[in-house]
C-alpha positions in Angstrom: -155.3 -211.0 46.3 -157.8 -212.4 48.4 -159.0 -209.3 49.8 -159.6 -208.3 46.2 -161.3 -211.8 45.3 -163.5 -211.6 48.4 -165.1 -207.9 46.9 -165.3 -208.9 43.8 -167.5 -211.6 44.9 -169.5 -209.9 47.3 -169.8 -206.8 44.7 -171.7 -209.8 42.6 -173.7 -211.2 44.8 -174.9 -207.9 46.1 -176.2 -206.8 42.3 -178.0 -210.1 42.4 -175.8 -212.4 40.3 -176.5 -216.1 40.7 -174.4 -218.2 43.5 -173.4 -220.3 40.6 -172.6 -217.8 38.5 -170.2 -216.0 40.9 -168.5 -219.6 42.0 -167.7 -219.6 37.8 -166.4 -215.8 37.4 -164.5 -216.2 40.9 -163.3 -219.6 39.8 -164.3 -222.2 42.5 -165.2 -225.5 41.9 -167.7 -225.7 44.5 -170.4 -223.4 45.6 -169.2 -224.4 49.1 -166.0 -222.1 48.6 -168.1 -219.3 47.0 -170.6 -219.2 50.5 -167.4 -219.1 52.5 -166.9 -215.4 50.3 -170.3 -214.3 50.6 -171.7 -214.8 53.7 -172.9 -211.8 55.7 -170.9 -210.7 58.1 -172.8 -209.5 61.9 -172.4 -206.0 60.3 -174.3 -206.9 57.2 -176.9 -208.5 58.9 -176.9 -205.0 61.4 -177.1 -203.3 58.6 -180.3 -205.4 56.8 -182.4 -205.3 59.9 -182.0 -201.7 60.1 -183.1 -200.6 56.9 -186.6 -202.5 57.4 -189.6 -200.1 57.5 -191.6 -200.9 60.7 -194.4 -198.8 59.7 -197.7 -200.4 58.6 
């Protein structure tokens, strides 16, 4: 279940939805918990840099 909670958070916040809204439809009281979910893993942030045009 937590697996399944984790993506279903991440899927949110990665189609733009609100932090706060996400803490609601994931059920967390705090937006502390809902961070813990979402923060980007080394991969992610791999991944982000990468996809950044260098050209001017």
């Amino acid at each position: 279940m937590l697996l399944a909670k984790h993506s279903f958070a991440e899927n949110l916040v990665d189609t733009g939805t609100p932090l706060q809204v996400v803490a609601q439809l994931a059920g967390h009281e705090s937006l502390q918990t809902t961070r813990r979910y979402v923060t980007p893993s080394e991969a992610d942030l791999r991944k982000a840099v990468k996809g950044i045009s260098w050209e001017w």
